[in-house]
C-alpha positions as CSV (number, residue, x, y, z in Angstrom):
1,X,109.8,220.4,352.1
2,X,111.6,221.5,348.7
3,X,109.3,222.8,346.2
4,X,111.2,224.0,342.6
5,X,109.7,226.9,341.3
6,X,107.9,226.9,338.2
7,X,110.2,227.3,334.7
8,X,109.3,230.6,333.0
9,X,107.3,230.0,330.3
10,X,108.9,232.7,327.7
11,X,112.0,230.7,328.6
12,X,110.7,227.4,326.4
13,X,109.3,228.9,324.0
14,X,112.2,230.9,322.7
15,X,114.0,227.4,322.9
16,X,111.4,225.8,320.9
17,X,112.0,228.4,318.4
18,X,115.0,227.7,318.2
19,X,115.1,224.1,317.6
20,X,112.5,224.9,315.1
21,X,115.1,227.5,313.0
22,X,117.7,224.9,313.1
23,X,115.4,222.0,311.6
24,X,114.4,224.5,308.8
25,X,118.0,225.9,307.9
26,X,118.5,222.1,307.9
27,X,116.5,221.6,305.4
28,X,116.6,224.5,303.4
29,X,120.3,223.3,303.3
30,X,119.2,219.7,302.1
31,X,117.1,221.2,299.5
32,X,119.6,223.8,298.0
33,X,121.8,221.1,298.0
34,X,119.7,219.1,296.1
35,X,118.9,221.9,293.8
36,X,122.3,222.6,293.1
37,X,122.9,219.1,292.0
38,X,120.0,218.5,289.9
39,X,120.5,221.9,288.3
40,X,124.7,220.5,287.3
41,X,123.1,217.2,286.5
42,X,120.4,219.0,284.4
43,X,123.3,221.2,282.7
44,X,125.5,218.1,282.3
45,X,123.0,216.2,280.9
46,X,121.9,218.4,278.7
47,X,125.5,219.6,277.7
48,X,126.5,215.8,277.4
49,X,123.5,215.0,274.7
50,X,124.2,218.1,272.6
51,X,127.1,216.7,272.2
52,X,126.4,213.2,271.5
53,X,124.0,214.2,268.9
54,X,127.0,216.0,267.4
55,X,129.0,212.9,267.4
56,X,126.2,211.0,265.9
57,X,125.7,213.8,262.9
58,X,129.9,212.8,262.4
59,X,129.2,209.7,262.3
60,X,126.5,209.8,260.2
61,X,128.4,212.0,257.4
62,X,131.3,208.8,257.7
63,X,128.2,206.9,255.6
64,X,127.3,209.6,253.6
65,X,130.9,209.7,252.1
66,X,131.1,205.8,251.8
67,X,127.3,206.3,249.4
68,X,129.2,208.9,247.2
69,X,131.9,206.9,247.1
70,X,130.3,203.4,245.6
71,X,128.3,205.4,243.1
72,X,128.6,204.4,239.5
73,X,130.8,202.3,240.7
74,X,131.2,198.9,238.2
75,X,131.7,195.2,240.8
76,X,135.1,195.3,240.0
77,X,135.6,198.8,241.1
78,X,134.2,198.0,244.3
79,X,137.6,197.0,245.2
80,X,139.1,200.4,245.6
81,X,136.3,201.4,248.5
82,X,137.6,199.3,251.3
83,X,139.0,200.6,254.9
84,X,139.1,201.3,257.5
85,X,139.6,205.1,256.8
86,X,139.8,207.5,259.0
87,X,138.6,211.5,258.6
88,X,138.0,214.4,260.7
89,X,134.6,215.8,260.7
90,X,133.3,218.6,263.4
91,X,136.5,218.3,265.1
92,X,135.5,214.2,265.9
93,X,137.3,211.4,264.7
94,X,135.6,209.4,262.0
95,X,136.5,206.0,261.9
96,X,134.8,203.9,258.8
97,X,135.2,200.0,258.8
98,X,133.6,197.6,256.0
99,X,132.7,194.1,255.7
100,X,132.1,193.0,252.3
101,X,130.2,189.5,251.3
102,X,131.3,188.1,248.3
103,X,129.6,185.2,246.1
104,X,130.8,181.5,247.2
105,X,132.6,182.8,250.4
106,X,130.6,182.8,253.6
107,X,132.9,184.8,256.0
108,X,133.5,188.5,255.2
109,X,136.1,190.5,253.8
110,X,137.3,194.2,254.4
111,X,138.2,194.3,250.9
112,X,137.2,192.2,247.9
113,X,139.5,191.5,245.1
114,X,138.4,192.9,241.6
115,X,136.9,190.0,240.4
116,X,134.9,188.6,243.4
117,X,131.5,190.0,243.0
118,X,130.0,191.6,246.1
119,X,126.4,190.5,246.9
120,X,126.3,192.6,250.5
121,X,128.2,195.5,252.7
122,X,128.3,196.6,256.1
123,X,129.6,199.7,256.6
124,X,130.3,200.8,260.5
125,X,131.0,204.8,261.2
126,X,132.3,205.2,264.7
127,X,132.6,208.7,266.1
128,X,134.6,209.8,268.5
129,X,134.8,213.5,270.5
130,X,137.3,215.5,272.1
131,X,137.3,215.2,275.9
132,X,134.1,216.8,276.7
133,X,134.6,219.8,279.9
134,X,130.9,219.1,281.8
135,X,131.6,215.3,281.8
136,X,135.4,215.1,281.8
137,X,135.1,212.0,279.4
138,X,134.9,211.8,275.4
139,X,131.5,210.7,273.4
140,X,131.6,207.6,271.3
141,X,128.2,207.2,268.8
142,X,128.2,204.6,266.0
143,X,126.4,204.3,262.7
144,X,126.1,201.1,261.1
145,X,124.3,201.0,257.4
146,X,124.1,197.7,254.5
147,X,124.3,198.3,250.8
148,X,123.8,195.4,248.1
149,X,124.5,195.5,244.2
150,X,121.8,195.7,241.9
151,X,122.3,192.2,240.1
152,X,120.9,192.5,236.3
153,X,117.4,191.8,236.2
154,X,114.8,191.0,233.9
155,X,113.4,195.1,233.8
156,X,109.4,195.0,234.2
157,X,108.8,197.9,232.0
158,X,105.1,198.6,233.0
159,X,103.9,201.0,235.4
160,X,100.6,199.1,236.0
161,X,100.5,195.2,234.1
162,X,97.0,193.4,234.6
163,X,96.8,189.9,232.6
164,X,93.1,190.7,232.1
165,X,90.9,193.7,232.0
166,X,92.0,197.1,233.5
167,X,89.9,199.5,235.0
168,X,91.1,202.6,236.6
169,X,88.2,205.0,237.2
170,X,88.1,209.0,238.5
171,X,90.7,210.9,239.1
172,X,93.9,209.1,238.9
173,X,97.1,209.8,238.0
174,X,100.1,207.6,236.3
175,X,103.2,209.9,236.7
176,X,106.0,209.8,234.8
177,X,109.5,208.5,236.6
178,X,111.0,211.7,235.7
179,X,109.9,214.8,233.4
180,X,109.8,213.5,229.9
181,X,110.2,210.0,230.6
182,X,106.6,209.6,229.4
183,X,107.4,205.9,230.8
184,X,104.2,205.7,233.1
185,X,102.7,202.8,230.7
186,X,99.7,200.5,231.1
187,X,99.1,197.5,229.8
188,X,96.4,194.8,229.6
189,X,96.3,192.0,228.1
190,X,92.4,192.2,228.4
191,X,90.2,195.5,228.1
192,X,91.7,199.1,229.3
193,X,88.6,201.1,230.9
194,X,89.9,204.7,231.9
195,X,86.8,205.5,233.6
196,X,83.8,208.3,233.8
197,X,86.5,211.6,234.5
198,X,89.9,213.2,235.3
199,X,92.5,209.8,234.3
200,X,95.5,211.4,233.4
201,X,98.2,208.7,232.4
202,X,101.6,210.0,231.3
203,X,103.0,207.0,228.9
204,X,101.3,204.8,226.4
205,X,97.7,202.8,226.7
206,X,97.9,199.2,225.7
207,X,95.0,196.6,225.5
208,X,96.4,193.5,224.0
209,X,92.7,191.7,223.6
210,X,90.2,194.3,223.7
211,X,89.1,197.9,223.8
212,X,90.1,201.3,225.0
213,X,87.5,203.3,226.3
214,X,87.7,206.2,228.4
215,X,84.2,208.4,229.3
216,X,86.1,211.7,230.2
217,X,88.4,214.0,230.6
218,X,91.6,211.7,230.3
219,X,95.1,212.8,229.3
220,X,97.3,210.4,227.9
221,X,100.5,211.3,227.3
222,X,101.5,208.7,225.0
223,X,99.7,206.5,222.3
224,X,96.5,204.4,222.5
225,X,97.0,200.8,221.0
226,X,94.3,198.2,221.5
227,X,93.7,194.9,219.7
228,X,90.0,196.4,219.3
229,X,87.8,199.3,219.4
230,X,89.2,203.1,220.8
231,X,86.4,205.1,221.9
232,X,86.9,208.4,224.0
233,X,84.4,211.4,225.4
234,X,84.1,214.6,226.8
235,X,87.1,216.7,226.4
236,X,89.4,213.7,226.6
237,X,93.0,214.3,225.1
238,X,95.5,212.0,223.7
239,X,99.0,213.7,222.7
240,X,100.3,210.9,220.8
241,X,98.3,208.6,218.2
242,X,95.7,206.0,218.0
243,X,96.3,202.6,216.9
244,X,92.5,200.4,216.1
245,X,93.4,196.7,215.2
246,X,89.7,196.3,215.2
247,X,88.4,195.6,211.8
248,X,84.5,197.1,213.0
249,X,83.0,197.6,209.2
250,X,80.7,200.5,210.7
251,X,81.2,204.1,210.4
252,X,78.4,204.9,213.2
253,X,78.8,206.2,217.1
254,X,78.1,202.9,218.4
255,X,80.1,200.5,216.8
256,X,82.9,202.0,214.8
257,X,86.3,201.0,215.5
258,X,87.4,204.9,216.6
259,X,84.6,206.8,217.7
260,X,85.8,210.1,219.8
261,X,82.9,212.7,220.3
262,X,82.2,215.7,222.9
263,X,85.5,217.2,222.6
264,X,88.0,214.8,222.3
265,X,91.3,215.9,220.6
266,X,93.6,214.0,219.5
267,X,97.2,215.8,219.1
268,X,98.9,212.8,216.8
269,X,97.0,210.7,213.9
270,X,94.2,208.1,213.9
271,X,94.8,204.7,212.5
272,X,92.6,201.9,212.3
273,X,91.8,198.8,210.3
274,X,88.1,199.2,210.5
275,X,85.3,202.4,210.2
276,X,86.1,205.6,212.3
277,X,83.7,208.0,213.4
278,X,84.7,211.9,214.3
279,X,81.4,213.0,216.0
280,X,83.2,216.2,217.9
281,X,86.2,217.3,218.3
282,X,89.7,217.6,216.6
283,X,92.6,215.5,215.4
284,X,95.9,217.5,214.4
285,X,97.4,214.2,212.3
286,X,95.9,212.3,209.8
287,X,93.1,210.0,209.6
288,X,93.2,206.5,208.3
289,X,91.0,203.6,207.8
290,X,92.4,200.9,206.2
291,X,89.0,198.7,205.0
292,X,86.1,200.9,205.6
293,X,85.2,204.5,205.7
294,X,85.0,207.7,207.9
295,X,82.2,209.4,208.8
296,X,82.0,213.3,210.8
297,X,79.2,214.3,212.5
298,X,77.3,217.7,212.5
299,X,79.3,219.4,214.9
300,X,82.1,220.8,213.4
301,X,84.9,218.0,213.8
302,X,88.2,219.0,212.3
303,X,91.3,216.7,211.1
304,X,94.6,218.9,210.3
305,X,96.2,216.6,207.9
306,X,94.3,214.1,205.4
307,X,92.0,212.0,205.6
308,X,92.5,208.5,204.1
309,X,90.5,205.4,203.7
310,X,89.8,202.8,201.6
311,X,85.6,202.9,202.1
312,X,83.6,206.0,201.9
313,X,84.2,209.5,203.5
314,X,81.2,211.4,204.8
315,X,82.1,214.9,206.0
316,X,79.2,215.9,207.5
317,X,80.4,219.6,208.8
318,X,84.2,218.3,209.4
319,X,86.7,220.3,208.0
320,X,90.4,218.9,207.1
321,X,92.7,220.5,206.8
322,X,95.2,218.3,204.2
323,X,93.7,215.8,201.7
324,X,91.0,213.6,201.0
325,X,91.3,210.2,199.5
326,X,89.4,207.1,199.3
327,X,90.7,204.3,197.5
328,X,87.2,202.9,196.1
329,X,84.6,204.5,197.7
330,X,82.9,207.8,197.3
331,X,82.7,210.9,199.3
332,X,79.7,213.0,200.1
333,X,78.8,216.6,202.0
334,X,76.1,214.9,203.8
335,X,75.4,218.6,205.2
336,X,76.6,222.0,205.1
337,X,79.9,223.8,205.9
338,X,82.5,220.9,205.0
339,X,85.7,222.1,204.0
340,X,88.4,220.5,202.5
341,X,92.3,222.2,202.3
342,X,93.7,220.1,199.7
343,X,92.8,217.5,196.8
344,X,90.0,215.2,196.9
345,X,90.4,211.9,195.0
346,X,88.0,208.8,195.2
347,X,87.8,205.5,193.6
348,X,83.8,205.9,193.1
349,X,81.6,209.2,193.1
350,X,82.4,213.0,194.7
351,X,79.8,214.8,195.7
352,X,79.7,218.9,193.7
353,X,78.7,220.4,197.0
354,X,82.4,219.0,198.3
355,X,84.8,221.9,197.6
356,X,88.7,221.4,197.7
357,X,90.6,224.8,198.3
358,X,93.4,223.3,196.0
359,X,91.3,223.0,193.1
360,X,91.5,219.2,192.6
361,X,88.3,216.6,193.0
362,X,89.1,213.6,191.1
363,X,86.8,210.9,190.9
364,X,86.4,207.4,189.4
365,X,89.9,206.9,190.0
366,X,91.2,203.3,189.5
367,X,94.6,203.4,190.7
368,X,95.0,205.6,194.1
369,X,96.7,204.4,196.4
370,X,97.9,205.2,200.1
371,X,100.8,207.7,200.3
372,X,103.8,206.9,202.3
373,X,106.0,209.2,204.1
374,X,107.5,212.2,202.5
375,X,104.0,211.9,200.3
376,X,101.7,212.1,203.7
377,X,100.2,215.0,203.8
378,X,101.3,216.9,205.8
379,X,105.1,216.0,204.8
380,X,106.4,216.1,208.5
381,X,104.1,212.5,209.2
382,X,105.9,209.3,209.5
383,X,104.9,205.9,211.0
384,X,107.4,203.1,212.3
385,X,107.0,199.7,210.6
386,X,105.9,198.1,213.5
387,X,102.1,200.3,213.1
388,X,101.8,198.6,209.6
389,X,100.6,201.7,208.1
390,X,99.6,201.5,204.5
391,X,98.7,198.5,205.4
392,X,96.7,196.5,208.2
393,X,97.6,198.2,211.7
394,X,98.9,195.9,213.9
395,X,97.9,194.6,217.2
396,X,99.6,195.2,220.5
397,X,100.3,191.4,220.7
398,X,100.2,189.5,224.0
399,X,102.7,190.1,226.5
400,X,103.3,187.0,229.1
401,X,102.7,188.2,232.8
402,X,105.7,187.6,234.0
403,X,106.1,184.4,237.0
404,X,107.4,185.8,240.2
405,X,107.9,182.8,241.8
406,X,109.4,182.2,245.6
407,X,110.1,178.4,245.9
408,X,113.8,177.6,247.9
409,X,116.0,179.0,245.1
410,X,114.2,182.2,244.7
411,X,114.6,182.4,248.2
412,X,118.2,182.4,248.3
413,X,118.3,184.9,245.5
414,X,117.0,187.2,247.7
415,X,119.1,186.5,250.5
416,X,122.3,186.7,248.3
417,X,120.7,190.3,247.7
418,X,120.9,191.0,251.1
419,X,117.7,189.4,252.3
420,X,116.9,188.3,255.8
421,X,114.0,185.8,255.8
422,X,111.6,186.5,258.6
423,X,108.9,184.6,259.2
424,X,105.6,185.6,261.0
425,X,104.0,184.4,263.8
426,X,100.1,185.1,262.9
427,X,98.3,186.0,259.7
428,X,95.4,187.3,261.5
429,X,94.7,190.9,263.8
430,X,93.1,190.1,267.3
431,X,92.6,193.9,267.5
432,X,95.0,194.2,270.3
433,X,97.3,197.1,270.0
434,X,99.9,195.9,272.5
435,X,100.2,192.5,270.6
436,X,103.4,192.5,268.4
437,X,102.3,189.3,266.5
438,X,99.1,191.2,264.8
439,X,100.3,191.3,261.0
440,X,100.5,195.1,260.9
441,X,102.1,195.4,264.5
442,X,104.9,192.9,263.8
443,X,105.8,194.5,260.4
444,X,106.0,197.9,262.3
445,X,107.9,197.1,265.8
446,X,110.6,194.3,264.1
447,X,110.7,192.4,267.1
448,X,113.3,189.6,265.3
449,X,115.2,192.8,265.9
450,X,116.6,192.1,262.0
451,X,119.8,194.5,260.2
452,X,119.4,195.1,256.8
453,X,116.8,194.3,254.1
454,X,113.9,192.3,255.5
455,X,111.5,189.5,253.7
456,X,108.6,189.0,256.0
457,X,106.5,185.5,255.0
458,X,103.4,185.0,256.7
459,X,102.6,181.7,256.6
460,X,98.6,181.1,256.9
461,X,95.5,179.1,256.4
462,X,94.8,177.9,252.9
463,X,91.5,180.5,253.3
464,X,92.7,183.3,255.0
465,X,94.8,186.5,253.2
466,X,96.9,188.0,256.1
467,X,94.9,190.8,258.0
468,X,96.2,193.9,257.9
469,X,94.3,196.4,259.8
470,X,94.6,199.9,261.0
471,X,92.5,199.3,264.3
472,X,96.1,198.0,266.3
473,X,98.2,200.2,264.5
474,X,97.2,203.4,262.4
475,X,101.0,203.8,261.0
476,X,103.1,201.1,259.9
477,X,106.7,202.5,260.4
478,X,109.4,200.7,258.0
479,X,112.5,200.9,258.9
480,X,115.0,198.9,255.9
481,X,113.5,197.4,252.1
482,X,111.0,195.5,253.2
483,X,108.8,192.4,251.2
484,X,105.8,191.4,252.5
485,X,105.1,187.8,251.2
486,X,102.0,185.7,251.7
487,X,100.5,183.1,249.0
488,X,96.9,183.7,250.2
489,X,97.0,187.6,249.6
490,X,96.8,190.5,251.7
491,X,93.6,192.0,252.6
492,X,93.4,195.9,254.5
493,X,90.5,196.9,255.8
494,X,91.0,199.6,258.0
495,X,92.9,203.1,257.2
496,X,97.1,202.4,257.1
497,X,99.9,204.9,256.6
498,X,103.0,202.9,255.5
499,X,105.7,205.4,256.3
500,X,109.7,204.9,255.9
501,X,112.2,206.1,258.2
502,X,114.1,207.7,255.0
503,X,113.6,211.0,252.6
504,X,115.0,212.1,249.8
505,X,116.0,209.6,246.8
506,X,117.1,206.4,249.4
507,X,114.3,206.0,250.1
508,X,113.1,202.1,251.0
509,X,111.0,199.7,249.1
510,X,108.1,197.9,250.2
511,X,106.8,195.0,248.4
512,X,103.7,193.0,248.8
513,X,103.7,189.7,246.6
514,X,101.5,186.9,246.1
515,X,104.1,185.0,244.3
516,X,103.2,182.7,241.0
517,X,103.4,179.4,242.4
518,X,100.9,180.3,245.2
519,X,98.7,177.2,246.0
520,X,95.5,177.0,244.0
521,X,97.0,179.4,241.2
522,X,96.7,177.5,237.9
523,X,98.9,178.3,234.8
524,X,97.9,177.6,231.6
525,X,99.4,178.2,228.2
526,X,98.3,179.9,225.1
527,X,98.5,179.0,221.8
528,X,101.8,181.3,221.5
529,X,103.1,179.4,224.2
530,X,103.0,182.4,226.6
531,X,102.0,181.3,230.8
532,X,98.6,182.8,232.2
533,X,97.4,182.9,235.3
534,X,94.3,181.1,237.0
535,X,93.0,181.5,240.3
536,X,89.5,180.9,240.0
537,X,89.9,177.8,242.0
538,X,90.7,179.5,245.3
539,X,88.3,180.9,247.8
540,X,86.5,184.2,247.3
541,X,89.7,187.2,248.0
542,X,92.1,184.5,248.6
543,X,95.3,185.2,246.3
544,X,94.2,189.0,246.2
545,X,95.8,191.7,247.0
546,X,92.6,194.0,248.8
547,X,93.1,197.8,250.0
548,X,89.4,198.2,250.9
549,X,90.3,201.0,253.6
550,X,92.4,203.7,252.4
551,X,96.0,203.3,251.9
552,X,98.9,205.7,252.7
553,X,102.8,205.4,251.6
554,X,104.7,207.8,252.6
555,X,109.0,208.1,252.4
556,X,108.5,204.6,250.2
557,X,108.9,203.0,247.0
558,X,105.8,200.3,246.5
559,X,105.5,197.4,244.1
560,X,102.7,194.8,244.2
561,X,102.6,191.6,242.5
562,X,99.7,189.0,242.3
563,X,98.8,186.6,240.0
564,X,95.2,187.3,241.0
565,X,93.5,190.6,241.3
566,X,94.6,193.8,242.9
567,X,91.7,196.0,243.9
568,X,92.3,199.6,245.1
569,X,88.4,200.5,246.7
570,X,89.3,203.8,248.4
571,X,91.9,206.5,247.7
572,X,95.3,207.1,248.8
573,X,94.1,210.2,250.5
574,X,94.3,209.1,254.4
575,X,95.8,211.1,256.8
576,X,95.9,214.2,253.8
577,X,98.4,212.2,251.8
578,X,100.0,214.1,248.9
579,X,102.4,211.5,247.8
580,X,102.2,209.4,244.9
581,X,102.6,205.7,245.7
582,X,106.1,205.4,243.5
583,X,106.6,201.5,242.0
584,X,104.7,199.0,239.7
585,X,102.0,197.1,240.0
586,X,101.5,193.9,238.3
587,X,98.1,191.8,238.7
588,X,96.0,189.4,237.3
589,X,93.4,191.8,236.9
590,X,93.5,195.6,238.0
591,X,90.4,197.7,239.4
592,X,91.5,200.8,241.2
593,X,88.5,203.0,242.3
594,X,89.2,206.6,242.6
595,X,91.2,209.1,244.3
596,X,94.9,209.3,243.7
597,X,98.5,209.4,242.1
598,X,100.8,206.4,241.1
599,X,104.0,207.4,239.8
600,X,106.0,204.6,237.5
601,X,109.7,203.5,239.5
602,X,110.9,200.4,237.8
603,X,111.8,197.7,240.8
604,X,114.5,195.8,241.6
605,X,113.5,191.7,241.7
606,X,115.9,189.6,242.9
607,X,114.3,186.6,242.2
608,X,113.9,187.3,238.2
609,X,117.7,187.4,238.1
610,X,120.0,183.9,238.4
611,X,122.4,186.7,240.2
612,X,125.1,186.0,237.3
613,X,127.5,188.6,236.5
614,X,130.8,190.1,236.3
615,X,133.4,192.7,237.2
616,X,132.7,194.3,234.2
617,X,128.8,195.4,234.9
618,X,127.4,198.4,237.1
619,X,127.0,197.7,240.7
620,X,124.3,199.8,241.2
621,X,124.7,199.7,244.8
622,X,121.9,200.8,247.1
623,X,121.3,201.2,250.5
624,X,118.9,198.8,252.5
625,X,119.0,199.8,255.8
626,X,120.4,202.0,257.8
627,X,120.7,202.6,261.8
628,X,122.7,204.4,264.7
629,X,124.4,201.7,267.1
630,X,124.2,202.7,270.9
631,X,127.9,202.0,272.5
């Protein structure tokens, strides 16, 4: 019987070796092969999206020569920017293409005629490359960005407007629009309280029925006007005039129509119908009461020019430095140290311890009477007729808050600026981040997916202002001008950073607006005939617009617009904010809290304009949205 002998053992093992090499060169190879192809993908890739963002940078200059070239540009002119053009930038091919909408047509045109007035433009920049070597094909990238004309519009001049009392408290500033516009003005047509410390407003003060008061520390560029009483503290400095309506007969701290004390200067003159009091501090113009007197205080007040009333002047330790005249009264040293630079004349007694550098006291005078401009002493002091200096100054007067109404026509006014109405699907925040119809969510994500200028309207329960809140989304991200509309109000209670997709001077505008012919909001009409507002039938907040958390806007322009009350609780400081929220505000009533800078932009309404105008008048054009297009 056959029996095989046994294999060697060495013999299989060297074979299993050798399978084993062969299996791992195997897939060594797979895997350098792999490696090699990610690695050209990787450098392809990579090569291919440097050069796309090239191409997008062309086509992103195509718009930025189509925005230089409709500046100052009048509607007719807007004729002579049409296409398509064609340019080379970065070695790319620019193609530019327009579509112009012109009032009463509904289709577009490449190219109006000179007289058709443009209310909208699209403006497509296509890029094209060269034939790129690591893909063998060219990059195409398009930018697509809308302009609209600037219609004329009625110009809301104010940088804050409240139709009743205004109180802006602790370390706020109005800014200018520019340097020396000194247009940062605010008005009420109630009572203007400037708070305990550090207001700084750079424009004029008006309170149209009531006081001015300010604790503080304030710097006001401009002029102080009110209907009533002007009382300032502590170091506070005006660098224009006062103007006092208020006929107060008093000459006391507590009740005269001017009182400043602690420090307050003022850089212009001091006018008022009724009694002024100059406790401490220093006025470089004149002084003038018109029915009563004027009375320093004990620590060392100072007027620079004259001093003129028709009641008594008592001047305490106050030195002036011009004259001193009072039409029928008398006036006495009531202490020691007054000085006076120039004459002294009074319709009753003067005092012998009043000395007059100039040599001249007259007294028992029966026919003095106010000097007018080039008699004011000093000679460089003139007042506009409008004060009513030598006579009774004048009150501010009422101005009518304006009615920033959005019924169907407004509507389309908007729309034929470029508008596209959105509507919202929820006015309230279920504090789900994912959730696209929460107020804040749906303003930031756009899910409508909408080109161009945006008007959001939230449509919500007669009780409940739309519910903005920082808990689903901490940044608000707005990407084209954007109106926020609700006729119940807006109320924020969590920390928001509204923040714009644009720098620089384009930037976007957001706009929150309870409009005039809100539900509930009652108008009523003064004796002059002028509209006020009324919402003290609607449910506590409703009609309001609240920012009880604090409020961020960043890259944006900002207006706000109720015919009920704006309240600003909280600053503007979130997130270590240093911009100033740029726009208007306009309120039924105004009470911002502390903590922040609002600079005056006057906005663009649509809806205060009947669009009318002609080839004749500047376009204005801006831009309202603007957005790369992937091929």
């Amino acid at each position: 019987m056959y029996t095989p002998a046994p294999a060697d053992r060495s013999t299989r093992d060297d074979g299993a070796a050798l399978v084993m090499v062969l299996g791992i060169m195997m897939v060594g190879a797979v895997l350098l092969t792999t490696l090699i192809a990610v690695t050209l993908f990787n450098v392809q890739f990579t090569a291919h999206n440097r050069e796309e963002m090239a191409v997008l940078a062309s086509a992103d200059s195509g718009i930025d020569i189509v925005l230089g070239e409709l500046q100052d540009k009048t509607y007719g002119e807007l004729s002579t920017v049409c296409g398509p053009d064609t340019y080379v930038i970065n070695n790319d091919t620019v193609v530019v293409t327009y579509k112009y909408m012109v009032s009463g047509e509904t289709n577009a045109v490449t190219c109006p005629s000179d007289t058709q007035i443009v209310t909208s433009l699209t403006v497509t920049s296509t890029a094209t490359s060269a034939v790129v070597v690591a893909t063998g094909e060219s990059i195409t990238r398009s930018v697509v960005a809308t302009f609209a004309p600037t219609p004329p519009a009625v110009s809301l001049e104010k940088a804050i407007f409240s139709e009743a009392s205004l109180t802006v408290n602790n370390n706020w500033e109005v800014l200018e629009s520019s340097p020396g516009a000194e247009d940062a003005d605010i008005y009420a047509n109630g009572a203007v309280d400037l708070g305990q410390s550090g207001v700084d407003v750079d424009g004029d003060v008006y309170a149209a029925y009531g006081n001015v008061s300010a604790a503080g520390n304030a710097t006001i560029l401009g002029s102080l006007w009110a209907n009533g009483r002007v009382v300032l503290n502590t170091n506070s400095k005006i660098m224009g005039d006062i103007y006092a309506a208020s006929d107060a007969a008093s000459t006391d701290q507590s009740s005269a129509a001017v009182v400043f004390d602690n420090g307050a200067h003022v850089y212009g003159s001091v006018l008022a119908n009724g009694g002024v009091y100059l406790g401490n501090g220093a006025v470089e113009g004149i002084v003038f009461s018109r029915y009563n007197g004027v009375s320093f205080g004990q620590n060392s007040p100072s007027v620079g020019g004259s001093v003129y009333t028709q009641g008594t002047v008592a001047l305490g330790k106050g030195t002036v430095g011009g004259d001193v005249i009072s039409i029928s009264g008398n006036v006495t040293q009531g202490g020691n140290g007054a000085t006076v630079t120039g004459f002294v004349k009074a319709g009753g007694s003067i005092d012998t311890q009043v000395t007059s550098t100039a040599g001249v006291k007259l007294q028992n005078q029966s026919s003095l009477t106010f000097p007018v401009s080039p008699n004011i002493n000093p000679g460089t002091i003139n007042f506009e007729g409008w004060v009513g200096y030598p006579s009774k100054i004048t009150s501010p007067g009422r101005e009518e808050f304006p009615q920033l109404t959005m019924d169907a026509e407004d509507l389309q006014l908007w729309v034929n600026a470029g508008y596209t109405i959105d509507y919202a699907p929820s006015c309230t925040d279920n504090g789900t981040k994912s959730d696209k119809s929460n107020p804040a969510k749906y303003i930031d994500s756009n899910p409508a997916g909408i080109v161009g200028a945006r008007l959001i309207i939230f449509a919500c329960d007669s009780d409940q202002p739309v519910e903005l809140r920082g808990a689903t989304t901490g940044t608000v991200t707005v990407e084209q001008d954007t109106v926020l509309m609700s006729v119940t109000g807006f109320e924020q209670t969590n920390n928001i950073s509204y923040e714009g997709t644009t720098d620089g001077e384009d930037l976007w505008t957001l706009y929150w607006i309870v409009p005039a012919d809100a539900p509930g909001v009652d108008w009523s009409t003064t004796v002059d005939g002028q509209a006020v507002p009324d919402c003290s039938a609607l449910p506590d907040g409703v009609g309001d617009i609240d920012t009880a958390a604090a409020l961020k806007i960043k890259n944006l322009y900002w207006f706000v617009y109720t015919p009920c009350a704006y309240v600003a609780e909280n600053g503007i400081n979130y997130n270590g904010n240093s911009m100033p929220l740029t726009g208007q505000v306009y309120a039924g009533s105004i009470s911002i809290a502390t903590n922040g800078n609002f600079q005056m932009r006057s906005t663009y309404l649509p809806s205060l304009t009947d669009g009318s105008t002609d080839s004749s008048d500047p376009a204005d054009v801006r831009l309202t949205a603007r957005f790369d297009l992937r091929e």
